[in-house]
C-alpha positions in Angstrom: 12.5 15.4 11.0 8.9 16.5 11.4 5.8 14.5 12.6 4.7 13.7 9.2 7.7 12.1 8.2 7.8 10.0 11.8 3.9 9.1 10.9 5.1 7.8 7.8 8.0 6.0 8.9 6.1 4.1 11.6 2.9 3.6 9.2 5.4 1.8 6.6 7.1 -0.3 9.6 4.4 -1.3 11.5 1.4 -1.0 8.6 3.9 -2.6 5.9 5.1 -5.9 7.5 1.5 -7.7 8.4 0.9 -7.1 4.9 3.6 -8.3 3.5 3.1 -11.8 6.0 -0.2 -12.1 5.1 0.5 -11.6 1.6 3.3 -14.3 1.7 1.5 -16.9 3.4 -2.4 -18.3 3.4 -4.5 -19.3 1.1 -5.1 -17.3 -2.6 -8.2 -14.5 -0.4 -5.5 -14.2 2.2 -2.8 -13.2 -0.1 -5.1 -10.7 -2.0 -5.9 -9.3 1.0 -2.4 -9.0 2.0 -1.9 -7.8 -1.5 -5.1 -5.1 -1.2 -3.2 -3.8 2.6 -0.2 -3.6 1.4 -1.6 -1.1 -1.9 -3.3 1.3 1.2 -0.6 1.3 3.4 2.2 2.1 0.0 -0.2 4.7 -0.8 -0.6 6.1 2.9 2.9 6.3 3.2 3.3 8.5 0.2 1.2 10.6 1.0 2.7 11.7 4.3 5.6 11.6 2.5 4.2 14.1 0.2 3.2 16.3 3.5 6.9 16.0 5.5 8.8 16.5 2.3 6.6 19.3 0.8 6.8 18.2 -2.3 3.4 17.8 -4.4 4.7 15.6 -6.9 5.2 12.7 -4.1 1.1 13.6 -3.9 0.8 12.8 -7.6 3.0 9.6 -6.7 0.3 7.9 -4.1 -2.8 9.1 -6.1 -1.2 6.9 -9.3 0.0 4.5 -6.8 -3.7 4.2 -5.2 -5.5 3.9 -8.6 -2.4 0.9 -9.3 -3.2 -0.9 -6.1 -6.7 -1.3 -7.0 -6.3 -2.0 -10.5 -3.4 -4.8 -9.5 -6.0 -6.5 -6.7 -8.6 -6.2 -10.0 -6.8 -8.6 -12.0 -5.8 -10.7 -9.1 -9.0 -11.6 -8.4 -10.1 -11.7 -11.1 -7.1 -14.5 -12.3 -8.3 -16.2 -8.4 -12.2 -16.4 -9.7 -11.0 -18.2 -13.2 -9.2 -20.9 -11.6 
């Protein structure tokens, strides 16, 4: 195991469960902000992933993964605004 792949085990540990509290509790702005941590921290994670592993095609993973976590919070709030 290298550094990289320690950084991104600890990073999806520790950066992965707040979100996913914050996203399961709290008003509608608190869950799309859970929601919008959760997308960085995914996309963070792949990314070293990417480095650890070697592999560029885990890069090409968090790119489309980072472009799909803003696209997801998008709609959310844009479904929040409507009601």
């Amino acid at each position: 195991m290298n550094r990289w792949l320690v950084g991104a085990a600890v990073l999806l540990v520790v950066g992965m469960l707040p979100a996913v509290v914050v996203a399961g509790r709290g008003g509608v702005l608190d869950r799309l902000a859970g929601l919008a941590m959760a997308g960085v921290v995914a996309t963070l994670g792949m990314l070293l992933l990417s480095e650890g592993y070697q592999r560029s095609s885990y890069l090409d993973v968090g790119l489309v993964l980072a472009t799909l976590s803003l696209t997801g919070s998008l709609v959310f709030a844009r479904l929040v605004v409507r009601q």
